[in-house]
GUBATI-721055 format. One record per residue (C-alpha): residue in three letters; x, y, z; residue number from 1. Coordinates in nm, 4 decimals. Example, Ala and Ser with C-alpha at 12.3 -4.5 7.8 and 13.67 -1.06 7.14 Angstrom:
GUBATI-721055
+-----+----------+----------+----------+-----+
|   r |        u |        v |        w |   k |
+-----+----------+----------+----------+-----+
| ALA |   1.2300 |  -0.4500 |   0.7800 |   1 |
| SER |   1.3670 |  -0.1060 |   0.7140 |   2 |
+-----+----------+----------+----------+-----+
//
This chain:
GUBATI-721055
+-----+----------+----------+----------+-----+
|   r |        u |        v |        w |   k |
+-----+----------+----------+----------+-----+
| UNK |  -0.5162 |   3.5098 |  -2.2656 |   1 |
| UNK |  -0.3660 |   3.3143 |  -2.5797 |   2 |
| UNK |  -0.3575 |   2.8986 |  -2.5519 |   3 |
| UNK |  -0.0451 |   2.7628 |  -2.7197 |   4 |
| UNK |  -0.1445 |   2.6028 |  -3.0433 |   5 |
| UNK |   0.1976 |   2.5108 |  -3.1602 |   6 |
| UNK |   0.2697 |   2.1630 |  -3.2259 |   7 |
| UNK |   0.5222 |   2.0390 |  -2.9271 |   8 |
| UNK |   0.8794 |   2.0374 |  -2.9564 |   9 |
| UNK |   1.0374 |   1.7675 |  -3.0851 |  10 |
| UNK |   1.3835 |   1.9142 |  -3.0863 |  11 |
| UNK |   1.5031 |   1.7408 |  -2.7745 |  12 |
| UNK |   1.7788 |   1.4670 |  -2.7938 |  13 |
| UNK |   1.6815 |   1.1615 |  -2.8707 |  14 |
| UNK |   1.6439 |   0.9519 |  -2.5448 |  15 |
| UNK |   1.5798 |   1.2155 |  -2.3326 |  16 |
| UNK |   1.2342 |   1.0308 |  -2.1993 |  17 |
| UNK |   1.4849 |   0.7622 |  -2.1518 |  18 |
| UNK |   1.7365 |   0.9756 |  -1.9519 |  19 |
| UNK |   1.3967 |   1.1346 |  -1.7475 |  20 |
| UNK |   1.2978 |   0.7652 |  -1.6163 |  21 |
| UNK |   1.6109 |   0.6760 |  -1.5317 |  22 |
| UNK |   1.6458 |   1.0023 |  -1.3137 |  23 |
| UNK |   1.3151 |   0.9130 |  -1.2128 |  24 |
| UNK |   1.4295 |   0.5670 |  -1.0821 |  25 |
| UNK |   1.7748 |   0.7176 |  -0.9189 |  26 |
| UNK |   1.6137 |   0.9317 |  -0.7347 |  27 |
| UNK |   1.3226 |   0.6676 |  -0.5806 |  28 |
| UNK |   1.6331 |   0.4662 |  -0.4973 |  29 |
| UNK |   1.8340 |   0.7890 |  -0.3267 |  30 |
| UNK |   1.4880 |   0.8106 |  -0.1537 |  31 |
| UNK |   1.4975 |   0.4733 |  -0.0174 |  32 |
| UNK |   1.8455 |   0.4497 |   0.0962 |  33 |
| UNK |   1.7629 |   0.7721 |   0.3122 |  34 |
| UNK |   1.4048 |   0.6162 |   0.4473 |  35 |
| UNK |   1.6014 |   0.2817 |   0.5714 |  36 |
| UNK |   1.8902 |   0.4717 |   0.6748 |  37 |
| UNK |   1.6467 |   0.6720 |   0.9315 |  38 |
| UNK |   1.4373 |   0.3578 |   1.0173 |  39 |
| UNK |   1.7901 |   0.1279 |   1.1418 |  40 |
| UNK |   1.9337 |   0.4587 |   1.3143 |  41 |
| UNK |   1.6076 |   0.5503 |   1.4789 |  42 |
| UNK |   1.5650 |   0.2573 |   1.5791 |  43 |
| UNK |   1.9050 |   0.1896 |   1.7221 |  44 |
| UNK |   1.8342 |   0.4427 |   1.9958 |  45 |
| UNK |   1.4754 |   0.3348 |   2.0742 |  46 |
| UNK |   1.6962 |  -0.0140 |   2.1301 |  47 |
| UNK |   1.9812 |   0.1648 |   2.2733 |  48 |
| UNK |   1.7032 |   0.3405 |   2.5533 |  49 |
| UNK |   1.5562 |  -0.0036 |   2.5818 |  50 |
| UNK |   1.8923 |  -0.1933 |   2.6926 |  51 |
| UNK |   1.9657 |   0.1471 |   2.9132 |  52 |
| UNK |   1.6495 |   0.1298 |   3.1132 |  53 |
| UNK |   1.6309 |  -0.2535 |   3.0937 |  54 |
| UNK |   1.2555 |  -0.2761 |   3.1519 |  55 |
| UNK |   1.2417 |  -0.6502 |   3.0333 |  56 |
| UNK |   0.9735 |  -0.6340 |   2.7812 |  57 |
| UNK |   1.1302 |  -0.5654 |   2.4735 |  58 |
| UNK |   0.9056 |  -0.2773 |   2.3529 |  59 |
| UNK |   1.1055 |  -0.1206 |   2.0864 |  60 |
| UNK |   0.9691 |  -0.4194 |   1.8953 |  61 |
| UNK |   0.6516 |  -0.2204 |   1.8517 |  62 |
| UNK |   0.7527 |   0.0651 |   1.6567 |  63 |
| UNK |   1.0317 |  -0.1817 |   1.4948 |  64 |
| UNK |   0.7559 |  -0.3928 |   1.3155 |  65 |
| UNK |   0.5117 |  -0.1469 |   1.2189 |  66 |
| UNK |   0.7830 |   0.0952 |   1.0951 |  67 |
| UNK |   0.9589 |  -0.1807 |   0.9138 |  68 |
| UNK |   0.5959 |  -0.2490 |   0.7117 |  69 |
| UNK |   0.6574 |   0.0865 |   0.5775 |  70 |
| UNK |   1.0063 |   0.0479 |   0.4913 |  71 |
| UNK |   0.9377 |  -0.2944 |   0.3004 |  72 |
| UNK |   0.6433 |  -0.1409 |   0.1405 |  73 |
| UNK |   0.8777 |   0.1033 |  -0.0290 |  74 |
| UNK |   1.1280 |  -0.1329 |  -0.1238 |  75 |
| UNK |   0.8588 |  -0.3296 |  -0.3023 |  76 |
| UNK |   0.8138 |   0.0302 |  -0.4582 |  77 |
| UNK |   1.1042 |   0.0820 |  -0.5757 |  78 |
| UNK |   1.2805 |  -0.2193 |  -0.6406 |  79 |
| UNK |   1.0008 |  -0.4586 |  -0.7180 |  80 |
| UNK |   0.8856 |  -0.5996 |  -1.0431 |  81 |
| UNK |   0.8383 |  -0.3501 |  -1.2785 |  82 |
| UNK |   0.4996 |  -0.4194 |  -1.4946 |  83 |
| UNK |   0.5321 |  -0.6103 |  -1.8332 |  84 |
| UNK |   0.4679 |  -0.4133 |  -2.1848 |  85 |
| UNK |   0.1055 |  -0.6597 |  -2.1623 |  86 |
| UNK |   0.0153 |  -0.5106 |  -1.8468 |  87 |
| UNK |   0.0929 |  -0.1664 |  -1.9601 |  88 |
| UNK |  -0.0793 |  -0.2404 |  -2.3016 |  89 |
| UNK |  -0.4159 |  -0.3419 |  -2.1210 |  90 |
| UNK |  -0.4169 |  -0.0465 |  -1.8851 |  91 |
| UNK |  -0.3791 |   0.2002 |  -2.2092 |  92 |
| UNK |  -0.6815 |  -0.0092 |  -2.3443 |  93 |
| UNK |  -0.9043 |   0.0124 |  -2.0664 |  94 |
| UNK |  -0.8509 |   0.3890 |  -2.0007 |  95 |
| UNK |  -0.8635 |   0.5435 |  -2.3777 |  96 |
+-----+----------+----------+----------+-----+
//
C-alpha cells in the first residue's frame, strides 16, 4: 500500500471553494424549507383531528411547541449570524 505524496492539485478554477460553500449554504436552506414545510403540514392534521374530535383542550399545542423549538433551532442554523473573520481567527489560534 503506497500513500500519495504528491503535492495537491491546484488546477481547479479559481473560486471553486467559493462555489462549494455556496452549495453548501443552498442546500442547508433546501433543507430547511422541507423541515418547516413538514412541521406546518403535520401539524395541520394533528389540528385538523383536534377540531374533528373537538375534545376542548387544545392538545395539538403540545407537539406544536416542542416541534416548533426544533424548527427555530434550525433556522437559527441556517439563517443566523454567520461568525465574524475575529471569531474565526481566534478559533484557528486556539486549536493550532
Amino acid at each position: 500500500m503506497s500513500v500519495d505524496t504528491s503535492a495537491p492539485d491546484t488546477s481547479a478554477p479559481e473560486g471553486t471553494d467559493l462555489r462549494s460553500r455556496a452549495l453548501a449554504r443552498l442546500q442547508q436552506k433546501r433543507a430547511f424549507r422541507l423541515h418547516l414545510l413538514m412541521y406546518l403540514l403535520f401539524n395541520a392534521v394533528l389540528v385538523g383531528i383536534w377540531a374533528l374530535t373537538w375534545t376542548g383542550f387544545f392538545w395539538p399545542g403540545i407537539p406544536i411547541a416542542a416541534w416548533g423549538i426544533g424548527v427555530v433551532a434550525h433556522a437559527y442554523e441556517v439563517y443566523g449570524r454567520e461568525p465574524t473573520e475575529e471569531q474565526i481567527r481566534r478559533e484557528m489560534e486556539r486549536i493550532g
